[in-house]
C-alpha positions as CSV (number, residue, x, y, z in Angstrom):
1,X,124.0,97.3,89.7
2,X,120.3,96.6,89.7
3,X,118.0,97.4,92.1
4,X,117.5,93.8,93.0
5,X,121.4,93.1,92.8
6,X,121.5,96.3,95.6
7,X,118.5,94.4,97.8
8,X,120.1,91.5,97.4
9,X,123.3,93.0,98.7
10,X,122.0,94.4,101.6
11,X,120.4,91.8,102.7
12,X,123.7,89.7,102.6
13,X,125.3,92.6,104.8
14,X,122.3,92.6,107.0
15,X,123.3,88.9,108.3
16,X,126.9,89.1,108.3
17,X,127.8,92.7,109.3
18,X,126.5,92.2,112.9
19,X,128.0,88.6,113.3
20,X,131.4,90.9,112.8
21,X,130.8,93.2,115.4
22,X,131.5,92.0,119.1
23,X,128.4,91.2,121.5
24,X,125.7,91.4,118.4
25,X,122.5,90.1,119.1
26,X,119.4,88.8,117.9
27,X,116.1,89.4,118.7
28,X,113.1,87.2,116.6
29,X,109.7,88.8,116.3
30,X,106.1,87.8,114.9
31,X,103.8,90.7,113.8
32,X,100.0,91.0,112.2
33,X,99.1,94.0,110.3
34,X,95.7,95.4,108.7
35,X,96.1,96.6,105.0
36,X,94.4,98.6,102.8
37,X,95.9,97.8,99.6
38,X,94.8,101.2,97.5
39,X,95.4,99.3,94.2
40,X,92.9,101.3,91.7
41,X,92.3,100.0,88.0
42,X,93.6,102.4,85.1
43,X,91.4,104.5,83.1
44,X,92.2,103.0,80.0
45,X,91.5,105.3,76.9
46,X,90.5,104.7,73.0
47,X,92.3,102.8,71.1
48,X,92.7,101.8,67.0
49,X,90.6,98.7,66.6
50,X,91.3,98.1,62.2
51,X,88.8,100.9,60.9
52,X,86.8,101.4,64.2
53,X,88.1,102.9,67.9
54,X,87.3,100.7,71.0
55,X,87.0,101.8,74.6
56,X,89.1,99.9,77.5
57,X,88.0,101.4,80.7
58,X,89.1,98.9,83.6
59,X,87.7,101.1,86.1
60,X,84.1,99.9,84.8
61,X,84.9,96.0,84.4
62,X,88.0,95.6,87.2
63,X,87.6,95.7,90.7
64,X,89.4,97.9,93.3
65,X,91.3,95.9,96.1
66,X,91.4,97.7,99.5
67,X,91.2,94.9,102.3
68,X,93.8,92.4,102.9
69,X,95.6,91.5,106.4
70,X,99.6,90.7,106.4
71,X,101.3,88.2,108.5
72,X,105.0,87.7,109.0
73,X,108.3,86.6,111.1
74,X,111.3,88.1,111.7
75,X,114.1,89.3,113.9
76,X,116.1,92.4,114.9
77,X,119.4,92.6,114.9
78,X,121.6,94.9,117.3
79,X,118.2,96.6,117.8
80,X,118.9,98.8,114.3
81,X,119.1,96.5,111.5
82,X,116.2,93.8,110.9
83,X,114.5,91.5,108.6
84,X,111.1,90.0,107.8
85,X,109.6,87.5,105.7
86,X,105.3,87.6,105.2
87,X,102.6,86.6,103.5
88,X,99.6,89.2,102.3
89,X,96.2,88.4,100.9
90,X,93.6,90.1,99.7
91,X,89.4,90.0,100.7
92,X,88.3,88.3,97.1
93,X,86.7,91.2,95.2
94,X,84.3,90.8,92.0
95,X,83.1,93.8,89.8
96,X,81.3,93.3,86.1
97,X,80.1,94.7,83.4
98,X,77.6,94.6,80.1
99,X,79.0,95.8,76.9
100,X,78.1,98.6,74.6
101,X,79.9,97.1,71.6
102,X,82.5,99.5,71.8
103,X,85.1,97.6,74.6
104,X,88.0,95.9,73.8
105,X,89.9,94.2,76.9
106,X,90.7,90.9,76.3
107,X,91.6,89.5,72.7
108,X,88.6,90.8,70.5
109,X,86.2,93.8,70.8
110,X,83.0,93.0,72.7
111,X,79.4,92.0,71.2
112,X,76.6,95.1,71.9
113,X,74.9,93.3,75.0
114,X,77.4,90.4,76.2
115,X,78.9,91.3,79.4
116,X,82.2,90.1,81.6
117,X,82.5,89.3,85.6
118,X,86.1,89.5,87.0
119,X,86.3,88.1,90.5
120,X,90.0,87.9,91.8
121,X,92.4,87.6,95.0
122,X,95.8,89.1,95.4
123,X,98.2,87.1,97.2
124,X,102.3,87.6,97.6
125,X,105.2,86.3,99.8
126,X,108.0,89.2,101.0
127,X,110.7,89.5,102.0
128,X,111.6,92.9,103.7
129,X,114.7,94.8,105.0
130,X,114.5,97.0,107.7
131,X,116.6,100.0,109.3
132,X,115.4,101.7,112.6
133,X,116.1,104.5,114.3
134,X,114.8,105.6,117.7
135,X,113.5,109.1,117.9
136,X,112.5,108.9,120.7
137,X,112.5,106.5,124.1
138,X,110.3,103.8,122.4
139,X,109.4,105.6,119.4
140,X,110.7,104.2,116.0
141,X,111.2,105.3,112.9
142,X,111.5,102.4,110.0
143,X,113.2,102.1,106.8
144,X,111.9,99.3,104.5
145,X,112.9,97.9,100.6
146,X,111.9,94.4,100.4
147,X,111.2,91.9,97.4
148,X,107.6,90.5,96.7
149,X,106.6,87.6,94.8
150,X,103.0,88.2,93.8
151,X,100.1,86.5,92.3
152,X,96.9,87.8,90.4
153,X,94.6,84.7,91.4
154,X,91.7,86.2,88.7
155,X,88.5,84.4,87.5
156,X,87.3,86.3,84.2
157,X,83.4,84.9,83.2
158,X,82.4,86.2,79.8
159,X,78.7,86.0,78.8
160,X,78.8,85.1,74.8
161,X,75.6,85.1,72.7
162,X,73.8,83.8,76.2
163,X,76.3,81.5,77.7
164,X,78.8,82.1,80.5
165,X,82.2,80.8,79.7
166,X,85.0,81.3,82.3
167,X,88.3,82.7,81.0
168,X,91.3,80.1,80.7
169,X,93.8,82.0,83.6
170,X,97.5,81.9,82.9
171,X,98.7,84.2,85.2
172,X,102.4,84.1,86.7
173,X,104.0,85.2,90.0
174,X,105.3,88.3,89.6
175,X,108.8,89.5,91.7
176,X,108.7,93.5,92.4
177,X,110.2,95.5,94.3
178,X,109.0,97.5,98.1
179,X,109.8,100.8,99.7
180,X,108.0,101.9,102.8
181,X,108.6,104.4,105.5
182,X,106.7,104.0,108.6
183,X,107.2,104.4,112.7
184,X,106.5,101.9,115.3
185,X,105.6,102.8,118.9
186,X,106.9,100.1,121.7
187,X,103.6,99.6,124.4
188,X,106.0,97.7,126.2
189,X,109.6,96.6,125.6
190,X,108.1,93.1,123.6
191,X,104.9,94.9,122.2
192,X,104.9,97.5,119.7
193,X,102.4,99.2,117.4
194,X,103.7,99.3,113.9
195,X,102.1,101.7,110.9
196,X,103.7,101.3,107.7
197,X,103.4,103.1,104.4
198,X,104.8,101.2,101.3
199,X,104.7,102.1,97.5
200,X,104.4,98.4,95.3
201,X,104.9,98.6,91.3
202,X,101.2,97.0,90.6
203,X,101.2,98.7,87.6
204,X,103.6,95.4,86.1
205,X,101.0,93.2,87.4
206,X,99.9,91.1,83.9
207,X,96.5,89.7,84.1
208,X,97.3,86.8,81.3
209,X,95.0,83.9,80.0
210,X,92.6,83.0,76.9
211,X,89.4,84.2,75.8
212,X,86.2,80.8,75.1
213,X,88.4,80.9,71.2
214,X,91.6,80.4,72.6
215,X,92.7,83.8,71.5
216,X,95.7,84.8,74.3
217,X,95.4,88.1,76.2
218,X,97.8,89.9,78.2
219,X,96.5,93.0,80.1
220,X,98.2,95.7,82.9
221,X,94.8,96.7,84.4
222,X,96.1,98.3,87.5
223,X,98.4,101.2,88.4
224,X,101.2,101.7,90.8
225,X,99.5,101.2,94.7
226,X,100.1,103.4,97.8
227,X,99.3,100.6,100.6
228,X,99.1,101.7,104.5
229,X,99.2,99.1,107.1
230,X,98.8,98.9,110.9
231,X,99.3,96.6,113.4
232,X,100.7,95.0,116.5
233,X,104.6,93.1,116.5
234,X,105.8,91.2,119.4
235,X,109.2,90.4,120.2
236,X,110.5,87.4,122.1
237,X,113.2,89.6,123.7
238,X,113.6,93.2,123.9
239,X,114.8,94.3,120.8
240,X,117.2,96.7,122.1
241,X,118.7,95.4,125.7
242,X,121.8,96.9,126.3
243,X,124.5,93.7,127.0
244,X,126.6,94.0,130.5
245,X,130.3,93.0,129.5
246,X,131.8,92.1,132.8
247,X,135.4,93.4,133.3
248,X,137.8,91.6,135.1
249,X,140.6,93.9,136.5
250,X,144.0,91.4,136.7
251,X,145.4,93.3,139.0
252,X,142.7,93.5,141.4
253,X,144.0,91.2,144.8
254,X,140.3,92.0,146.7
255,X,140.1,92.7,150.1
């Protein structure tokens, strides 16, 4: 089975597992986290280019993305299991370069003296499963593998023989797949502090379009990411009350 045909499963067993057990509860919850992203541009390296070699270092053209903020809902449920669907967006983030003549990155080597901005946004929806176990009287350990659907919102400017010409951007959504670990430390019963730390396959993010010739690129300028967020969740009800089962005893008269 596939590692989304797994998620998928678990997600399934998530919702209907609990309904199974008796007295299962729910417990809805709306957080706000800071993120530093971490997501790096590769190296690149030489490469064949007919009789000449060409240099593609992203580092010097692509732009790191740190900041972003993520926003989501969701809901415990027995207090252990949990799910949460967000939304993440990155600050926008611009780096550029001239050329030496001996860059290729898009569809043709570069021109000695033309030069390239890149200005782009990162932006994804999620949808996250979550185990937790408490260490501790309000301390939390979490267990997250989630889904993203993610989008490369990139603006590529190209200045050829004097004129700037922006990129024609193609770019799809892109689904991947989320592990974190992380611990979450309850203030008060609603209130918790959350810190989260998540590994994303950026690597597979495709930076796609066509150059001012209509020649089609297709480029994987960014590695794998180590994110870290932090922030504050609050839950509507305390996420792991105990229920009281009242027992009636039949043969009880009373005084």
């Amino acid at each position: 089975m596939s590692y989304k045909g797994i998620l998928v499963s678990a997600l399934i067993s998530t919702f209907t597992l609990p309904l199974t057990a008796q007295a299962a509860f729910w417990s809805p919850h709306i957080g706000v986290d800071y993120k530093w992203w971490g997501l790096e541009p590769n190296e690149g390296g030489l490469k064949k280019n007919g009789a000449l070699f060409t240099f593609s270092d992203y580092e010097e053209l692509f732009p790191y993305v740190d900041h972003s903020f993520n926003i989501y809902v969701g809901t415990r449920i027995n207090g252990y299991f949990g799910v949460d669907f967000g939304y993440e967006q990155s600050d926008r983030v611009q780096n550029g370069k001239v050329f030496d003549g001996t860059e290729l990155y898009f569809a043709k080597r570069e021109v000695n003296l033309d030069a390239a901005n890149v200005n782009m946004r990162l932006r994804d929806v999620h949808l996250d499963i979550n185990f937790y176990w408490e260490v501790w009287r309000n301390f939390e350990l979490i267990f997250m593998g989630g889904l993203a659907l993610l989008h490369i919102d990139t603006h590529v400017n190209h200045l050829t023989s004097g004129t700037w010409i922006e990129y024609r951007n193609e770019s799809e959504n892109k689904a991947m797949g989320r592990l974190g670990i992380g611990a979450q430390y309850n203030i008060l019963p609603c209130l918790g502090i959350k810190f989260l730390v998540n590994s994303e396959p950026d690597g597979r993010i495709n930076d796609v379009g066509f150059d001012e010739l209509d020649n089609y690129y297709d480029i994987t300028p960014y590695k794998t990411a180590i994110s870290y967020n932090i922030g504050i969740v609050y839950s509507f009800s305390n996420p792991r009350r105990h229920h009281h089962v009242d027992y009636e005893d039949r043969y009880y008269e009373g005084d």
